[in-house]
C-alpha positions in Angstrom: 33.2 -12.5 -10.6 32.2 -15.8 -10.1 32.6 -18.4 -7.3 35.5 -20.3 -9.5 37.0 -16.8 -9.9 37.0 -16.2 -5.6 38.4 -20.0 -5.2 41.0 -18.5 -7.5 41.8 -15.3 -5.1 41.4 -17.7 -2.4 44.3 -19.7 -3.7 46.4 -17.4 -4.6 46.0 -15.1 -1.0 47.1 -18.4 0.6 49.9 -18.6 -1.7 50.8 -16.3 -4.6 53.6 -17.8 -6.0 51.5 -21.4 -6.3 51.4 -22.6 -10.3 47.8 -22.1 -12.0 48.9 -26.0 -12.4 48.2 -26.3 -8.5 45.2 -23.8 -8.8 43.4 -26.3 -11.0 44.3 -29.4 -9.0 42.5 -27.9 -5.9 39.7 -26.1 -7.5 39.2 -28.9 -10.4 39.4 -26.5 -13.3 41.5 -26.4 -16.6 45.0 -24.9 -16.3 44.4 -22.8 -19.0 40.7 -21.4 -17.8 42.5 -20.6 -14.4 45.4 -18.5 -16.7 42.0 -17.0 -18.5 40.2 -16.0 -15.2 43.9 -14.7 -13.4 44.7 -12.7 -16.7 40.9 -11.2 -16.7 41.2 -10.3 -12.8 44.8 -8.7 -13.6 43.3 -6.8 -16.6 40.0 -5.0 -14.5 42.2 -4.1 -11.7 40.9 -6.7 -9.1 44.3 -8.4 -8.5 46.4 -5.2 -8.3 49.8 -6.6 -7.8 52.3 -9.3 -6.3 54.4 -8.6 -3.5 56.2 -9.8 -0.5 55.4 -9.7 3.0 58.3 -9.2 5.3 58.4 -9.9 9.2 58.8 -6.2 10.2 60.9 -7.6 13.5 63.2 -9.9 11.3 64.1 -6.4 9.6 64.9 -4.6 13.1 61.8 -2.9 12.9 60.7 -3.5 16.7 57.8 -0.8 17.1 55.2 -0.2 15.1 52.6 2.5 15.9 49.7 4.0 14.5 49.7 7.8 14.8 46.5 10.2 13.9 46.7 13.6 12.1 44.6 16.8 12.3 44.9 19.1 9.7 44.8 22.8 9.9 43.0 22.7 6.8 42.4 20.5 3.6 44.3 22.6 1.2 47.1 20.9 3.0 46.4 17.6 2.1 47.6 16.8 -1.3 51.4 17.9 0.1 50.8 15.8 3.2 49.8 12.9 1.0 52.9 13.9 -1.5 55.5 14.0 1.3 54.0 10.6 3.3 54.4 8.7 0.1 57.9 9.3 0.3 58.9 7.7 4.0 59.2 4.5 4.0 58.8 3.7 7.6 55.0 4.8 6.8 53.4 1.4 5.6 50.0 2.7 5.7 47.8 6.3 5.2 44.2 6.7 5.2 42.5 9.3 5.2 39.5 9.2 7.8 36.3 11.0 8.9 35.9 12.2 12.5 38.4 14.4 14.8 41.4 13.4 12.8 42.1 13.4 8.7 45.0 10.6 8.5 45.5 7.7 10.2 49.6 6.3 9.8 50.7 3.1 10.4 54.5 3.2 11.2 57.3 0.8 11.6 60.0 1.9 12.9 64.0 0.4 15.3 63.3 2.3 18.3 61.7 4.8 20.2 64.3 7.5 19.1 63.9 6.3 16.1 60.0 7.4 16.4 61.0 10.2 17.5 63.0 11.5 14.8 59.9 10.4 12.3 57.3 12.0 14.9 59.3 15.7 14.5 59.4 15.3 10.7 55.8 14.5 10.2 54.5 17.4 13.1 57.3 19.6 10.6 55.0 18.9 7.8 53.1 22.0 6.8 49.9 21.7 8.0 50.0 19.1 10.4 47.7 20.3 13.3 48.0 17.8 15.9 49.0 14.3 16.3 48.1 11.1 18.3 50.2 8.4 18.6 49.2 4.8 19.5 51.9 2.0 20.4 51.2 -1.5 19.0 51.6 -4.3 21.8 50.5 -6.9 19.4 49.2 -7.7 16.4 46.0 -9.4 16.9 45.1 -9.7 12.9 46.8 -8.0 9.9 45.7 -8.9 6.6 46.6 -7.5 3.1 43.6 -7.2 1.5 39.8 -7.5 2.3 38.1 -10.8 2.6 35.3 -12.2 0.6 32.8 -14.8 0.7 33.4 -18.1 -1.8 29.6 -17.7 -3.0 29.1 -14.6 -4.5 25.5 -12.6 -3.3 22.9 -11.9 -5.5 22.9 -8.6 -6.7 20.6 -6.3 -4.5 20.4 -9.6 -2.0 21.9 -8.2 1.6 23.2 -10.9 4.0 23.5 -10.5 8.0 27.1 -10.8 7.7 28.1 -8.2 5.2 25.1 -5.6 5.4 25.3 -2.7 2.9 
């Protein structure tokens, strides 16, 4: 990875739908060494996928929340994982250090709504104890993690990403 190849993610984060035609215009590159580098980034994993991001309100999802988990043990985990996958008002699971093993973030119409979701997740075997947290606002949400345009030195640690 190279600084072309992070004007490149750059671009497409801002737009992923923009031509490699339009890449090259703004970065001053070949179309076909953009195609190269995007193809290369597809093929070691670091662009994972394409996808639409919806407005979670637009969709009559009003409340969104994040909830914690506590496990009674870890042999419960891989179900829990299994049967979390599968709801789709769960947009995010992480699995965390600390007091609590997962963290959820959930979308969901209504407050019965998180109701019904809160009783099928505590039903989960395993599940311990829960926390939830209501989301007044959305302060920042982005999709991925950001990156700086020049790329460090290897071994070289900077005061705004130390390691």
């Amino acid at each position: 990875m190279d600084n072309l190849d992070f004007q490149i993610l750059t671009e497409l984060k801002a737009n992923a739908r923009q031509t490699a035609s339009d890449i090259s215009k703004t970065i001053h590159l070949s179309v076909s060494t953009v195609i190269e580098r995007i193809k290369k980034m597809e093929k070691s994993g670091v662009i994972q996928s394409y996808t639409v991001i919806c407005d979670d309100i637009k969709l009559g999802n009003d409340i969104t929340v994040l909830m914690e988990i506590g496990m009674e043990h870890p042999r419960f985990n891989d179900e829990f994982i299994q049967q979390i996958g599968l709801d789709p008002n769960v947009i995010a699971c992480y699995y965390l250090t600390g007091e609590f093993d997962f963290m959820l973030k959930i979308c969901c119409r209504s407050s019965d709504h998180l109701e019904q979701i809160h009783n099928r997740i505590k039903d989960y075997p395993g599940v311990r104890l829960t926390r939830t947290h209501y989301v007044l606002r959305t302060v920042k949400n982005i999709h991925s993690s950001g990156f700086e345009t020049e790329p460090r030195e290897k071994g070289r640690k900077t005061s705004a990403h130390p390691r």
